[in-house]
N, C-alpha and C positions, 0 to 999 in steps of 0.2 A: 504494500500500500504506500503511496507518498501523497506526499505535500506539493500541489499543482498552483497555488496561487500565493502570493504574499500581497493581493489587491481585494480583499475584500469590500463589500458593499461600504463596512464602518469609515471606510477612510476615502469615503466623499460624502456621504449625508449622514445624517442625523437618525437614527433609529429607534424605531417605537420599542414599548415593552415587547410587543409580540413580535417583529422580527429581528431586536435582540435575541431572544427566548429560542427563535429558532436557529441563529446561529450559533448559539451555545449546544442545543442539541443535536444540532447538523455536526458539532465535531467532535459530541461525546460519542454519537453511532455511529463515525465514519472510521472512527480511533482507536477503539474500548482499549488497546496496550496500554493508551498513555492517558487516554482524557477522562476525568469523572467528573460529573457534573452533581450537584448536589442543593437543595434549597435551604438556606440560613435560618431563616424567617420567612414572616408574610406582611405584607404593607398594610393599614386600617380597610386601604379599597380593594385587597385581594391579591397581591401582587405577590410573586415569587422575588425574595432576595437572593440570585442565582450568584454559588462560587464554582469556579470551575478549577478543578484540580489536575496540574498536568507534571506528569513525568512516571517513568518506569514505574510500578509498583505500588502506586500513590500509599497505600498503606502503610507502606515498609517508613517507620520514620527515618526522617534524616534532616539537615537543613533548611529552612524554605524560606521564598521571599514571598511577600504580598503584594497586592497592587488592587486598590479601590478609586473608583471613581464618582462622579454623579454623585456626592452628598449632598450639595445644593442643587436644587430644581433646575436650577436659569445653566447650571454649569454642563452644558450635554457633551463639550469636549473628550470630558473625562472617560466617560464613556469608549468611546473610539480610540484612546490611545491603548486602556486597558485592555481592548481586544486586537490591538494590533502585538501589543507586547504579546499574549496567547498567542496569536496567529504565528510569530514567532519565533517562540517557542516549539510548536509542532515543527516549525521549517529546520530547527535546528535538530531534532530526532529524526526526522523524515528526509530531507531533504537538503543538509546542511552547504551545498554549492548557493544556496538561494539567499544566505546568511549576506549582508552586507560589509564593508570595507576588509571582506578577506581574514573573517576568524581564525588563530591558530588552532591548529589540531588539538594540542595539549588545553589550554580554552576549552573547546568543544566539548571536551571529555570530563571536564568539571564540571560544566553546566548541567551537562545531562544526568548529572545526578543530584541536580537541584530541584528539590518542590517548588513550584510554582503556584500560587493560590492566588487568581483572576477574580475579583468581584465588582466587576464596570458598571454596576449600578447598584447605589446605597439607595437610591429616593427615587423608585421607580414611581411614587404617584407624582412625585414636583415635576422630574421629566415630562411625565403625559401629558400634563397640563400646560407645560412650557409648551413641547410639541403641538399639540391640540390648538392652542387660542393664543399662546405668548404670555406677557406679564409676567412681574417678577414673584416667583416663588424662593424665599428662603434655602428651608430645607422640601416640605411638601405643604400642599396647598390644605390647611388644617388649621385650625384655634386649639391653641394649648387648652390643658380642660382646666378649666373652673377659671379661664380667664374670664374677666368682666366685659357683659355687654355694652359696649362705649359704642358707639359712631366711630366706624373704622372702613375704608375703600375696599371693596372686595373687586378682581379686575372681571372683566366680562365685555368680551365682545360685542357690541353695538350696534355696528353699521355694518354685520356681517361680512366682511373682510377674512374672518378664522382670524384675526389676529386684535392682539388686545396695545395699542400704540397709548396716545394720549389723549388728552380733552383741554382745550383750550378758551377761555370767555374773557370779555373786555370787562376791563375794570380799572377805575381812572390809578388807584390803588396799586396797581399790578406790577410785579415784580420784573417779570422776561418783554425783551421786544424781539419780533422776528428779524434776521436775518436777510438784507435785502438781495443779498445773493445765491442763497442757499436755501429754497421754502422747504416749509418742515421744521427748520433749524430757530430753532428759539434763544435765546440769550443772556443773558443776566444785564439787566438793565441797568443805566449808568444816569447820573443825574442833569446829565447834559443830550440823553434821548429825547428826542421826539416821542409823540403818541401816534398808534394806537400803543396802548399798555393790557399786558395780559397776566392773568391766573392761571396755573398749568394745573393739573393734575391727571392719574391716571387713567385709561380708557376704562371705566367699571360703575360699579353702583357704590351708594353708604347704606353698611346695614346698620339698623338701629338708629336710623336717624330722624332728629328730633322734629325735621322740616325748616329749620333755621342756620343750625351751626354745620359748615362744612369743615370736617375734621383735615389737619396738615395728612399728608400718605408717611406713614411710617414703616418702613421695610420689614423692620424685628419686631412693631407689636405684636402683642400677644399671640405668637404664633412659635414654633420648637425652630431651635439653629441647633442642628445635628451636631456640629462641632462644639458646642459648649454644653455636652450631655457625658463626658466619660470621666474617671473617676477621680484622675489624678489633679487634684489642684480644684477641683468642684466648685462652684460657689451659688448659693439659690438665687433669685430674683429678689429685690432688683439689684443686687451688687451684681449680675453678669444676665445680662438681656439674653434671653433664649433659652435659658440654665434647664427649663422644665421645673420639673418638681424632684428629681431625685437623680442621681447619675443611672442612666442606663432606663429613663424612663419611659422611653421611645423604642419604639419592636423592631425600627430600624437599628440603632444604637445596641442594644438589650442584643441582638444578634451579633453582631462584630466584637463585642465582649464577649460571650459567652464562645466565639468561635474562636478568639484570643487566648482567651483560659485553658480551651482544650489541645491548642495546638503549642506548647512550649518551642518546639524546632522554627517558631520563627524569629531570622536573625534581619531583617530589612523591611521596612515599611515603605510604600509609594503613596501616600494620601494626593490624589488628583483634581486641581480645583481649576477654577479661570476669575480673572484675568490678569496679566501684567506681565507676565513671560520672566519670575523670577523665581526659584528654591527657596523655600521657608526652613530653617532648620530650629530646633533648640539651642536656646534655652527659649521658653514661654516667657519665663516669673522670673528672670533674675538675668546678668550682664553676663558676658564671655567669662568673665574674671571668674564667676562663680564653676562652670561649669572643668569637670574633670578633663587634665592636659591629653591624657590618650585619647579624649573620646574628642576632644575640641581640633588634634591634629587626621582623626578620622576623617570629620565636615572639610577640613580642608583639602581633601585628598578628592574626594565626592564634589567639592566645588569645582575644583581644578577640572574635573571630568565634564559637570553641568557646562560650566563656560565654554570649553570646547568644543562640545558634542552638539549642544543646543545653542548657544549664545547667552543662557541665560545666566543670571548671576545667582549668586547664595548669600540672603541675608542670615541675619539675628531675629527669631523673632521678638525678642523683649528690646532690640534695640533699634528694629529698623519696620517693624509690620504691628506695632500695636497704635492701636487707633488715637492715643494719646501717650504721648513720651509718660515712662516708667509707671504708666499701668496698665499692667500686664491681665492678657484673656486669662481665662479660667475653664476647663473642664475640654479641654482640645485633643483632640486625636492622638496629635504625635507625640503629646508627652507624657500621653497614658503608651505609647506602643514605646517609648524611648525610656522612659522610668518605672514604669510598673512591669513590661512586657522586653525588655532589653535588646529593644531591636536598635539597627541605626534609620532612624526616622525620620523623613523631611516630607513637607508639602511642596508640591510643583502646579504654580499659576500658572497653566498654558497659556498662548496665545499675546505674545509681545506687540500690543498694538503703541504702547507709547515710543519704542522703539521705531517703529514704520511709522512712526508720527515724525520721525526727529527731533523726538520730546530732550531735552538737560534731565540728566538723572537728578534729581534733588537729595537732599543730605540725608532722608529719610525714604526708603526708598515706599514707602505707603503715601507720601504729601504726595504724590502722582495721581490717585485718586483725588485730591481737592485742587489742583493747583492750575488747570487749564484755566488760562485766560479767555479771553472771546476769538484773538487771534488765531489759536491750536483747535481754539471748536469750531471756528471756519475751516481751520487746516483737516478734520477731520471730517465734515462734509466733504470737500474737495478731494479727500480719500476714499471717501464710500461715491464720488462720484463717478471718479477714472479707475477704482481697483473692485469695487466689494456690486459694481450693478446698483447701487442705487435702495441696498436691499434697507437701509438705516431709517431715510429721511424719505418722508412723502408730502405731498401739499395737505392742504387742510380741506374737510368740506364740513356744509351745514349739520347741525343733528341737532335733533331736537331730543334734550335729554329726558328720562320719564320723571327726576325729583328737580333737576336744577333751570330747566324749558330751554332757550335756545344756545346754541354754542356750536361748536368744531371739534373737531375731529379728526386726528391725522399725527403729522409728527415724526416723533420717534417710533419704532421699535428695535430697539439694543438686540435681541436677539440673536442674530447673525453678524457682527462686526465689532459689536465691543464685548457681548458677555460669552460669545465662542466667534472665533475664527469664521472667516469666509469657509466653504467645504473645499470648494476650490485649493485652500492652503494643509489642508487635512494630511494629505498625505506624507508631507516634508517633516510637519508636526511629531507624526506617529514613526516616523523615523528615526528621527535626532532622538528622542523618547526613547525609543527602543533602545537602541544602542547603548546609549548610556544605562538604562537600566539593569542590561545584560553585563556593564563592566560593574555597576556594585552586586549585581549576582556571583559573579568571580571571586568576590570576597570571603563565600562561605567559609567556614571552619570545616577541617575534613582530617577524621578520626581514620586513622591506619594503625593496623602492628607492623613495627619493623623490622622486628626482629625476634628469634625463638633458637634460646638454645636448650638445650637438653644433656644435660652432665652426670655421669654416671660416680657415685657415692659409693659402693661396696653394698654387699647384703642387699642385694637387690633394691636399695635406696638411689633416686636421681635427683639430681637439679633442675628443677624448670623455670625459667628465669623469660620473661616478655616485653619487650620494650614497645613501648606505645608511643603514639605522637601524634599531634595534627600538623598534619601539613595544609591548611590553610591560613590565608591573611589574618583572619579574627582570630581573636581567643574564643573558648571554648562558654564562655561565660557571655559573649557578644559584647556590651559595651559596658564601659564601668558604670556608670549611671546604675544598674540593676547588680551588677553582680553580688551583692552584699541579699539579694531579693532569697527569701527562703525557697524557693521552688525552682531555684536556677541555679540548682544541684549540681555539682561537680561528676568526673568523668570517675567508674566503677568498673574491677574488673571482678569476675565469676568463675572460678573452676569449679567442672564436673564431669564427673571418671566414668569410666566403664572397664570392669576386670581390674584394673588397681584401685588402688585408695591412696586421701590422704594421709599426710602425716600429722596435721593439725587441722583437722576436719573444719575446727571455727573459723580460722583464716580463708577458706573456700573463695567469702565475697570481702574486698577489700577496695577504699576506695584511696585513690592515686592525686581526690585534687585539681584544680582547672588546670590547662594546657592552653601557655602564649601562640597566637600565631606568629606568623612572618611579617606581618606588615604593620606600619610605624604609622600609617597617614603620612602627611606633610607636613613639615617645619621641626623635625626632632632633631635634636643634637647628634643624637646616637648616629646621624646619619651624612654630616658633615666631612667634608676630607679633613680638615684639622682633627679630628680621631674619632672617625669612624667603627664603629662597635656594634657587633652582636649581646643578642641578651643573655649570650650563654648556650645553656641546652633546654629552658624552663618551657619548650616545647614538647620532652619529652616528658614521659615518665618509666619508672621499672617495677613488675611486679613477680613476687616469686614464688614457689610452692616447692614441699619436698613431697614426693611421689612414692610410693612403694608398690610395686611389684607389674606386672607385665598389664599393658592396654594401650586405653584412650584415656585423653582428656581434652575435652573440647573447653577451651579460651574466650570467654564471652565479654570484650570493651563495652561500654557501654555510657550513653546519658540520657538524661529526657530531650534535652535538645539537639546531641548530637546523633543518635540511635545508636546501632549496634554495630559492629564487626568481630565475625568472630573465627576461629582455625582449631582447624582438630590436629593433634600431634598425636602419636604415636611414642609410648613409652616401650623401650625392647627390655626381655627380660636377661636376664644374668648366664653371659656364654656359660654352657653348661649345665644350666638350672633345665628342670624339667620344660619341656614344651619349647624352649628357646632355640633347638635344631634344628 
């Protein structure tokens, strides 16, 4: 059987829950060696949260990286990269010529023993909805429960278009003026404008509303942000907008934890968001300074790659992606997978639109979301003119609303050009993506015996003595952040005989301790020409047993995260002893 395409549908449009659904099943049945498909959860509207698990054995544990997408509604990108990373994957067991910039052999033959765990859609109802009619969904289009019934914009297609853009009405009051060159394009008003002066708000209705007060649109009321539901760093409402009511209160969320807990072997996270075309890494809640030197020269290494591979760069997020200098989000993905779960964890904003803007990177690299003048919001018309088809900005028409009576209609809709990529750019995206994702899969930790000698004692007593080792980048522990974590148990070895025995039957299982890998990340001393140095051997370890009298004894290594390897030796009995001729 092989791998015939590496151009799937995802990496030029946008795909619904159902023919997601079916490409996920189209390559657990065309695969069953490598692909298992499996449902996490279910969404409040019935949705399958689909992870697909790919590589040899999927049972057999060992290693594995993750890759999620689609936690917010509006973000369908994510989606498409996580299935281009699968598609992949398969190319690289099936069909490895298909692989891109010329993977080495040795490469290859690491990977393929990497777990892979695919979950391209966290918020298959915000997706649908996006899909379906547009407006911005959060996480999924839902009221947190026992939120207060206020006056709050619910979006909803109007002029039958399927898409939900904006509503606009004169009022001497009004903050935005249009654009005399760009219709659709609204502005932020300046006091030396002319009139007409306008009111924006979204294409939709107000529920709950009193017939008077039109409520401001607020993105996060009372509605769940997936990202601020996980456990580490938690904080309720209102200290962290979206918190829910308890970590993990959400079936979306509630699933990704409890899929986290069960799977220890995972050493790398990909949280998949849009927009900005930057790496989010740790720390959340505190400065560089605070965070561990091996895990902070890790990010550096993983940056080096991002920059490269995609263009993109690698913040801080407590120093460069929180929405107000030194205070930091609360209850965030990656620092529940990076401090609770000991992966190495970053978020990745696809879609580098301030870049193709020829936007100045500003000192923080989040003031990009506030810092467009009217100049760069012209300039970004005049990109969705000549690059994206026009798909952003549309003229206005009448509409007579059902609460607010006459107005317009038209506008924005973000949809395709700021909150995901033209399709058209899909495929370059899901490239540079890949690639890079496949060099921090290289990084696994990777449990070998090296060595097995077998020494003969007299009286039918031997030496059995096993050297172990990982021969991969990580330690065996993944990142310092967790190692100290009671569940991220050290490396154990097992003997068990057949026809001999031991000699100290308690010592049978004995454990050995974590094992360093090879790799330093970037900027260590260790690694300098002025004296460059290894760590030694604290890659290894040795274990030994005294043996008596003729058999087996099968060697069992072992961790929760690392799985198992294991060799059967052959104990000979004593030249001359009965049965030894």
């Amino acid at each position: 059987m092989t791998h015939d395409t590496l151009d799937g549908p995802f990496r030029h449009r946008y795909l619904s829950h159902e023919t997601l659904t079916r490409q996920l099943e189209t390559w657990a049945r065309d695969y069953p060696q490598l692909a298992r498909l499996e449902s996490i959860g279910s969404s409040p509207q019935g949705r399958d949260i689909w992870v697909l698990t790919l590589g040899p054995e999927p049972d057999r544990r060992r290693p594995g990286v993750w890759v999620d997408g689609n936690m917010h509604g509006t973000e369908l990108a994510g989606s498409s990269v996580a299935l281009a990373v699968a598609d992949m994957v398969l190319a690289l067991h099936l069909a490895p010529e298909r692989l891109p910039e010329g993977w080495p052999e040795h490469q290859c033959r690491q990977l393929r023993e990497v777990l892979f765990y695919i979950c391209p859609r966290v918020s298959p109802d915000g997706a649908e909805q996006v899909l379906r009619q547009g407006g911005f969904v959060r996480s999924a289009p839902r009221r947190t429960y026992g939120s207060p019934d206020r006056p709050r914009w619910r979006a909803m297609d109007l002029d039958g278009d399927d898409r939900c853009r904006y509503l606009r009405c004169h009022d001497e009051a009004g903050d935005f003026v249009e654009s005399p060159d760009y219709p659709g394009l609204m502005l932020p008003r300046r006091v030396e404008d002319p009139p007409p002066y306008w009111r924006v708000y979204p294409e939709g209705m107000i529920e709950h509303w009193d017939g008077v007060t039109i409520p401001e649109p607020d993105w996060l009321a009372d509605t769940p942000d997936f990202n601020r539901n996980f456990p580490w760093g938690w904080q309720p409402e209102p200290e962290q907008v979206g918190a829910g009511h308890y970590p993990g209160a959400e079936p979306e969320t509630r699933a990704i934890i409890d899929f986290a807990l069960a799977h220890p072997n995972l050493f790398a996270w990909l949280n998949l968001h849009t927009f900005g075309g930057v790496f989010i890494r740790p720390l959340v809640d505190a400065p560089d300074s605070c965070m561990a030197p091996q895990d902070l020269a890790l990010y550096r290494q993983l940056a080096a790659w991002g920059q490269s591979l995609t263009g993109y760069p690698t913040v801080s997020s407590y120093e460069e992606f929180s929405y107000e200098p030194e205070t930091p989000l609360h209850g965030d993905l990656i620092e529940f997978a990076y401090h609770q779960r000991g992966c190495v964890a970053q978020v990745c904003e696809l879609w580098d639109l301030f870049q193709r803007l020829g936007l100045p990177r500003p000192e923080r690299f989040i003031d990009h979301y506030t810092a467009l003048d009217r100049e760069q919001m012209e300039r970004l018309a005049h990109w969705d003119r000549v690059n994206n088809d026009q798909r952003l900005f549309r003229d206005w028409q009448p509409l007579t609303h059902p609460q607010l009576g006459n107005l317009e209609v038209g506008g924005l809709d973000p949809c395709l050009g700021i909150w995901n990529p033209p399709p058209e750019l899909l495929p370059a995206i899901c490239d540079g993506l890949v690639v890079y994702w496949f060099h921090v899969a290289s990084m696994m930790p990777r449990l070998v015996i090296e060595a097995v000698h077998c020494t003969p004692l007299g009286e039918g007593f031997h030496s059995l003595e096993v050297t172990v080792a990982n021969h991969g980048y990580l330690p065996s522990y993944g990142v310092q952040a967790a190692r100290g974590r009671p569940w991220n148990s050290s490396v154990e070895a097992e003997a068990s005989v057949t026809g001999c025995r031991l000699h100290e039957p308690g010592r049978a299982c004995q454990v050995l301790g974590h094992l360093d890998g090879w790799g330093r990340g970037l900027g260590d001393a260790a690694q300098m020409p002025w004296f460059q140095r290894s760590r030694g051997n604290s890659h290894q370890a040795r274990v030994g047993w005294i043996v008596h009298g003729e058999g087996e004894v099968i060697v069992r290594i072992s961790s929760p995260r690392l799985g198992e390897v294991h060799q059967t030796i052959s104990i000979p009995g004593e030249p001359g002893a009965p049965g030894s001729g």
